[in-house]
N, C-alpha and C positions, 0 to 999 in steps of 0.2 A: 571551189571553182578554180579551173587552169589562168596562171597568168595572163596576159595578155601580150608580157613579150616573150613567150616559148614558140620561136618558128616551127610551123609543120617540118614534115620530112621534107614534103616536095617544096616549100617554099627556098629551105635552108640551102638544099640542092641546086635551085634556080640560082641564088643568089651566088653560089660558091662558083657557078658554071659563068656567071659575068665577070668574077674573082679571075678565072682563069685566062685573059687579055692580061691583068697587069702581070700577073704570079701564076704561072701554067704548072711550073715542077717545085720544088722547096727548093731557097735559097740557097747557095753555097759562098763561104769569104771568110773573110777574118774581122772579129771585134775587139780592142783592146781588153775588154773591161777584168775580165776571171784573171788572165795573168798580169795585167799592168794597173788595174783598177785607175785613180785619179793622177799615175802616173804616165800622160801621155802629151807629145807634141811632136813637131812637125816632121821632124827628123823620122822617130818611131814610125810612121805610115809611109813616107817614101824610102827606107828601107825596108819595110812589110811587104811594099807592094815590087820592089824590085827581086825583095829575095821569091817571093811568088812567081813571077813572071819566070825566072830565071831556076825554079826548084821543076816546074812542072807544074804547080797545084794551080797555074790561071789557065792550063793546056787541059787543064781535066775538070775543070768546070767553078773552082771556086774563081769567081769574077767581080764583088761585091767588096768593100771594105767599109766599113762602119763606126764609127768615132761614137764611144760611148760618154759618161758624166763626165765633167769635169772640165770639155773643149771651151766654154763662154765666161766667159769678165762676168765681175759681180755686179756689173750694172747695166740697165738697158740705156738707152739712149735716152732724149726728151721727147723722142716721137714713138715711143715706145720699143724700137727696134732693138733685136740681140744685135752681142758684138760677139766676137769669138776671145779668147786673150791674146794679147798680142805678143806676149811672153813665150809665149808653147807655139804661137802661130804667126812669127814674124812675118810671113806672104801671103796671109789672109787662110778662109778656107776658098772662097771663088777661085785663087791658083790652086789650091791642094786638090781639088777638086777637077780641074783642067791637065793637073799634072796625072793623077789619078787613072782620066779618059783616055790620056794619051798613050798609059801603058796598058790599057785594053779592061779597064775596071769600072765598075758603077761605084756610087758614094753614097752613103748613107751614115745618118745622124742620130742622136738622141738627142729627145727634150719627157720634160715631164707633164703630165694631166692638171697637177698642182700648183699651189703658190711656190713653191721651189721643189728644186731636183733633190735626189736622196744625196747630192754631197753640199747642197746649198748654195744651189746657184738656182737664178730667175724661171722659174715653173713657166707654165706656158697660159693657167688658168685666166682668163680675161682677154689675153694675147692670140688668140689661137690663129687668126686670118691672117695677123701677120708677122706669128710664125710660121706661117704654109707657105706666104709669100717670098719671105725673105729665102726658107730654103728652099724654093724652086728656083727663085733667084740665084742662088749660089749654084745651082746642078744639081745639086740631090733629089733621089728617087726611091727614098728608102729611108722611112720613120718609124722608130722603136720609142714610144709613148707610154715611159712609165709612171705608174702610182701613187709616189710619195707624196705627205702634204695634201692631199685631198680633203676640203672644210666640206662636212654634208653640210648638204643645200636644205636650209630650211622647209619643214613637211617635207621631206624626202628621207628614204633608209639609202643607208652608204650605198647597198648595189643600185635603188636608184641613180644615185646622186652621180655617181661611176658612169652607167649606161648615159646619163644624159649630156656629160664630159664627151664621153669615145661618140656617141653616135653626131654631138655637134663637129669633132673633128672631122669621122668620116665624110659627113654632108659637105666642109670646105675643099677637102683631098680631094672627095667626088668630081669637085668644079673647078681642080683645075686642068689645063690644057692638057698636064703627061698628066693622070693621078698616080701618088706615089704607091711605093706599097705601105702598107699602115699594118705594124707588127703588134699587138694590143698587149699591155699588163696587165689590164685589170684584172682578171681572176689568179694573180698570182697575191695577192692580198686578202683572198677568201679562203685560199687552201690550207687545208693541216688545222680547221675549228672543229669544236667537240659539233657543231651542227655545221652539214657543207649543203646545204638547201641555197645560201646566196650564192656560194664556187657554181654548183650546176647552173643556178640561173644568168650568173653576166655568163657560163659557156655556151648557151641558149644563143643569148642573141650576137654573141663576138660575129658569129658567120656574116650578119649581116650588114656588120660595118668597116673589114678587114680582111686580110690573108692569112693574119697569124696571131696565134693564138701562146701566150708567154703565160702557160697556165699554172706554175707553182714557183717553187723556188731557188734561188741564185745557183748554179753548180757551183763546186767547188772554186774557193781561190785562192792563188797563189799560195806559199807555204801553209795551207791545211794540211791539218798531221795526217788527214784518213781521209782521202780526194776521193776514194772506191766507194765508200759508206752514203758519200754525197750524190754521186754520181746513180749508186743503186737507192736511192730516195729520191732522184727526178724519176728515172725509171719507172718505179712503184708508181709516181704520181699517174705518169704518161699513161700506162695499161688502162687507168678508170676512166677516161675519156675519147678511145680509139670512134665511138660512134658519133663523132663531130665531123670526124676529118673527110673530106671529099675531094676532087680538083678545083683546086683555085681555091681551099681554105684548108691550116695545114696547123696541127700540134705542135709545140715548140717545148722541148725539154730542156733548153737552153745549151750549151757552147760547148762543145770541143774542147777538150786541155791536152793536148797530145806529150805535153815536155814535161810533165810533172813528174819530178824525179823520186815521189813516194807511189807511182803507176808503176807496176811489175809491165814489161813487152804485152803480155795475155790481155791484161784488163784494159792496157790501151788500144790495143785492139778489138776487142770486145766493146768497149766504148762505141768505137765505129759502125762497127757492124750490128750493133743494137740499131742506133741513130737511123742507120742508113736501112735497114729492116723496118723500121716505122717510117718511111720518107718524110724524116724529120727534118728541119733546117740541115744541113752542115755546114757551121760556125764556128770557124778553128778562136780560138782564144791562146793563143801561145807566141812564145818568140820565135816568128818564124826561120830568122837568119841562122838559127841557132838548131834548128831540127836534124835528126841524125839522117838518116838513107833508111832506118826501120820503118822510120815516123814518117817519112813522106811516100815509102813503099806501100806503106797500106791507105794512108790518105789518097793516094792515085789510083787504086783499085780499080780496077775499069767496068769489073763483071760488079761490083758492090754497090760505085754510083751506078750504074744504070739498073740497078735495083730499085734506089734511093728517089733516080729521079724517071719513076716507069709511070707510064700515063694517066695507070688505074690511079695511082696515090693513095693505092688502101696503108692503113697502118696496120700491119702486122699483131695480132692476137693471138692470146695462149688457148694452145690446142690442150697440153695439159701443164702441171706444175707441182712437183711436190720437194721434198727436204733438202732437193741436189740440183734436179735439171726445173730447166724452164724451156719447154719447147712451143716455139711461137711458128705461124703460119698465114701467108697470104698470095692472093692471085695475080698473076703478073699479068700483060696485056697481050703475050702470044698466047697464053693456054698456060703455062708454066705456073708451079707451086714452088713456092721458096719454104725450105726451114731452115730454121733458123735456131741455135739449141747453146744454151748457157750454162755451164755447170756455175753454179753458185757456191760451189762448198770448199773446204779447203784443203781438196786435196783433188788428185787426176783421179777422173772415174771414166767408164765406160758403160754405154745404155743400147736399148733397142729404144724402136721406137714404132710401134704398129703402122701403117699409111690411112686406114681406116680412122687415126686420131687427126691427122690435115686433111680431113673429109674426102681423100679417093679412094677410088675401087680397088678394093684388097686383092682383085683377080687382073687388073691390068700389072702393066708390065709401065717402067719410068727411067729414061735415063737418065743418071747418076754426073751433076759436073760440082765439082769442090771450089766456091767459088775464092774461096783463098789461093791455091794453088794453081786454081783454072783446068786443073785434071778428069775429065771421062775417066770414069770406072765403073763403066759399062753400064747392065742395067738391074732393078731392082723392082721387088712386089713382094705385097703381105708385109712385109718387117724389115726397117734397115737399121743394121748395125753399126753403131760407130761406136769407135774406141780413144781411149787416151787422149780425153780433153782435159788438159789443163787446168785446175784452178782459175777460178774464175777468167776462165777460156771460153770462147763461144765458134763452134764450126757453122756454116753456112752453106747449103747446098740448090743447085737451081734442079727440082725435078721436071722434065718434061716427056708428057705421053706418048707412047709409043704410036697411038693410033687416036682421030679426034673424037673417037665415041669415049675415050678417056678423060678426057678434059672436062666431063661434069662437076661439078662439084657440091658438094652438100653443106655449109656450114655446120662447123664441128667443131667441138674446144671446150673449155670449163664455163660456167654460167656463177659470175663472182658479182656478190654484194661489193659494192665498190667504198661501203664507208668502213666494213670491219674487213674487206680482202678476205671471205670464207666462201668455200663454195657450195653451190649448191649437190647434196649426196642421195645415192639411192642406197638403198639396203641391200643386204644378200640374195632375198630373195622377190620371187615376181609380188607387186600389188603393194610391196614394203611402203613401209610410213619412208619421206624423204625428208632430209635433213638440213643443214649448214653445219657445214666440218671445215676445219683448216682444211686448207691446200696441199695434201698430201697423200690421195689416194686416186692416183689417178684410172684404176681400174672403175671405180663405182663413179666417177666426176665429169667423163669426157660426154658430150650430150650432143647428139643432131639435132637441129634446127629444120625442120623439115619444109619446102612450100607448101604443104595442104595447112602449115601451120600447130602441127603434132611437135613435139619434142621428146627425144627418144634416147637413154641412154644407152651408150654400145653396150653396155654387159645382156641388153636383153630390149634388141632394137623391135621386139615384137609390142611392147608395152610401152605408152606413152602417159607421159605427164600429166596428172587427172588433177582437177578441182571438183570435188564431189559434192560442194557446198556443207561440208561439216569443216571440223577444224582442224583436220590434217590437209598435207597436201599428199598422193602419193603416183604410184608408178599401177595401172592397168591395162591388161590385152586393150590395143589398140583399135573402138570400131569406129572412129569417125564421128563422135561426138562432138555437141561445142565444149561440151567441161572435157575436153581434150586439144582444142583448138587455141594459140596463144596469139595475140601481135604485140610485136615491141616499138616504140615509139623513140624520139630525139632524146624526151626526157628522163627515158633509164626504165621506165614502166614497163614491165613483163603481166599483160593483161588479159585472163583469163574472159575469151568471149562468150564461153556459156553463163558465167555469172557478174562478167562487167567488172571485177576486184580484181588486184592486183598482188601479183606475188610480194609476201611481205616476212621479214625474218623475226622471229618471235627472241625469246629467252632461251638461254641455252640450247642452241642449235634446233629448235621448233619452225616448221617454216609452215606458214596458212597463206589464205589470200585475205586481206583484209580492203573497207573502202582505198579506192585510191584517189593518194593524200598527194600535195604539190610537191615533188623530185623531196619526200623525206627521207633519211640516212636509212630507213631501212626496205623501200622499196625501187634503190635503183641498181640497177644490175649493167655490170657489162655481158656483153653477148660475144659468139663467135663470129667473127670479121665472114661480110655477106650475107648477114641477115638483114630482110628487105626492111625498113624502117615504115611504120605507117604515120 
């Protein structure tokens, strides 16, 4: 039997679309924590926020600043009240705060879910009403509510004990006069277990007590020898959870490091334009006084945030992926298809890339702009070629339809197990047994997601995805059966509606449908971004 806190589609929806008053688009600003960690005070954010002011990046949308661990004295008051220190904070935060508005910025805080913070200062646990008060008191409008120290609540399991933490916070944020926005940690404490059944379930109900979702683990900081490694492990995270995200509730892969001087130009760029292809937060973490003309050139992107921050807030999913590229894909809010393409390998490569794999018509015709460059280069159909990406480089392009019988779109992309990252594969030939193979065949992997509910892979879109009720799954001529007909759900379930079971990955790349079991490691699936959710 399903939980009972797994929101439907249409509920999570609902909830995300009230979301969208406090938090419309994903956040943009700066947080101490990756490049200064507990080293921060007063000084540090009034030159943050003047060099901003004064770089560009408050004229292109990062307007937010965020004081992470470390801001508050190791003791509360006797009326329970935080203090900030006074040491780091000789004018309080109520001025830093005031100083802050005056240069055109929102403020935002950190506290923790627990009896202390992860550097060991006062948790918020017991205190929660008036920690809500005191910082709406001070101006703050923006709460990052981490994990650490969390005692399970007797008869309760940890994700209980978690959910019943965030969702007491939300109910106090809810009531007050601004609510803030409320960033959640809690499933960054679940990610990366040999069983992630409790990850999917706090990301279940996150939507409906927040905006954001801090769903795994720290990005890189400060002098890490291998910041690219860290950075492509939130990544990894980010892809297995794209079917949360809606307007007004948004993925969070955590922060921006743009000055890391172990980032090659390419992967800091790349960085961005990953983030900002998933309209992820952008949360710079760096010294901003300190940023070159590279780093604040691509940070002010113009065609990139209005990628980042475009109405739909789809997150961006792989069309295909194997040994070198990663090519991701989603819908903008004129009709426009963005891809978005990673070479991951270590060295400059050059690729095609069919249109039929970002689910358009292989017969229209797409104007071509480079949104790096900002360059028309004319127009393009069937296959477009690009050349000479860089080492872990990533190009990004906005296609738009010639004509608006173009602008359908199919959902289209690999179909990946999200706890072992395999995809789901078709054989050589029609009716073939289908499989789980690494991520590296993108001819036999890329699959339509069809409305009538068929699923279809390109190599032989006449055949779709059969549950015949034995113990294979495979590929047959397509006639409209229900053991042809699939829905996919919030909870990752790919459910075959002729026989009610759910696609399930076996041993050694064996894929059946078996009972389906609550969001277990091996029946949740990411899907291609615009599949309708049931």
């Amino acid at each position: 039997m399903r939980s009972q806190t797994l929101l439907t589609a249409a509920a999570a929806i609902a909830v995300a679309e009230a979301s969208k008053d406090v938090l419309a688009t994903p956040p943009m600003g700066f947080n101490n924590w990756a490049r200064f960690m507990c080293d921060l005070n007063e000084t540090l954010f009034t030159q943050t926020a003047d060099a901003m002011a004064n770089s560009g990046l408050l004229a292109a949308g990062y307007d937010r600043i965020n004081l992470d661990d470390c801001w508050m004295a190791m003791n509360r008051t006797d009326n329970g009240t935080l203090l900030w220190d006074t040491e780091k904070f000789p004018q309080g935060l109520p001025w830093l705060g005031r100083y802050l508005k005056e240069k055109g910025f929102h403020f935002g805080i950190y506290q923790d879910a627990g009896t202390q913070t992860c550097g060991g200062y006062p948790g918020s646990l017991g205190f929660e009403q008036i920690d809500a008060d005191t910082f709406t008191n001070w101006g703050i409008d923006y709460l990052k509510l981490d994990g650490c120290n969390v005692p399970t609540a007797p008869g309760r399991t940890d994700e209980e004990t978690y959910k019943d933490i965030y969702s007491h916070w939300h109910e106090i944020l809810d009531k007050q006069v601004n609510p803030l926005i409320f960033s959640e940690s809690a499933p960054a404490y679940f990610c990366g277990t040999d069983n992630l059944t409790d990850w999917y379930t706090i990301m279940d109900w996150l939507p409906d007590n927040g905006e954001l979702a801090r769903h795994s683990y720290d990005v890189a900081t400060w002098g890490d020898a291998d910041p690219w490694s860290s950075i492509m492990t939130n990544y990894d995270q980010h892809i297995r959870v794209a079917r949360y995200q809606s307007p007004g509730f948004f993925n969070d892969p955590d922060f921006l490091v743009p000055d890391y001087p172990q980032l090659t130009i390419d992967e800091k760029r790349s960085h961005f334009a990953l983030w900002a292809s998933f309209s992820a937060p952008l949360i710079i973490s760096a010294h901003i006084p300190d940023l070159g003309k590279d780093e604040i050139a691509f940070l002010t992107n113009k065609d990139l945030i209005d990628v980042n921050q475009d109405a739909l807030s789809q997150q961006a999913t792989l069309a295909s992926r194997d040994s070198t590229w990663d090519v991701l894909t989603k819908s903008l809010s004129n009709g426009d298809r963005l891809l978005t393409v990673l070479n991951r390998s270590p060295a400059a490569a050059s690729t095609s890339i069919p249109l039929a794999h970002l689910g358009l018509s292989s017969i229209c015709n797409f104007a071509v702009k480079d949104l790096w460059t900002g360059d028309a280069s004319g127009f393009v159909s069937g296959e477009f070629k690009i050349k000479n990406v860089p080492s872990h480089g990533t190009v990004v392009y906005r296609l738009t339809p010639s004509k608006n019988s173009c602008k359908t779109i199919t959902p289209t992309g690999i179909i990946m197990n999200t706890f072992s990252m395999t995809c789901l594969t078709t054989g050589a030939a029609k009716g073939n047994e289908v499989s789980s193979a690494s991520c590296d065949f993108p001819g036999s992997q890329v699959w339509q997601v069809r409305a009538d509910g068929s699923i279809r892979n390109l190599a032989d879109d006449s055949s779709c995805l059969t549950d015949s009720g034995s113990d294979t799954i495979t590929t047959t001529p397509c006639k409209g059966n229900p053991s042809q007909n699939w829905s996919y759900s919030l909870s990752g379930d790919l459910t075959n509606e002729g026989t009610g079971k759910c696609l399930t990955e076996g041993v050694e790349g064996q894929i059946t449908t078996q009972a389906c079991k609550f969001e277990t490691n091996k029946q949740v699936y990411a899907l291609p971004i615009g599949v309708k959710l049931q």
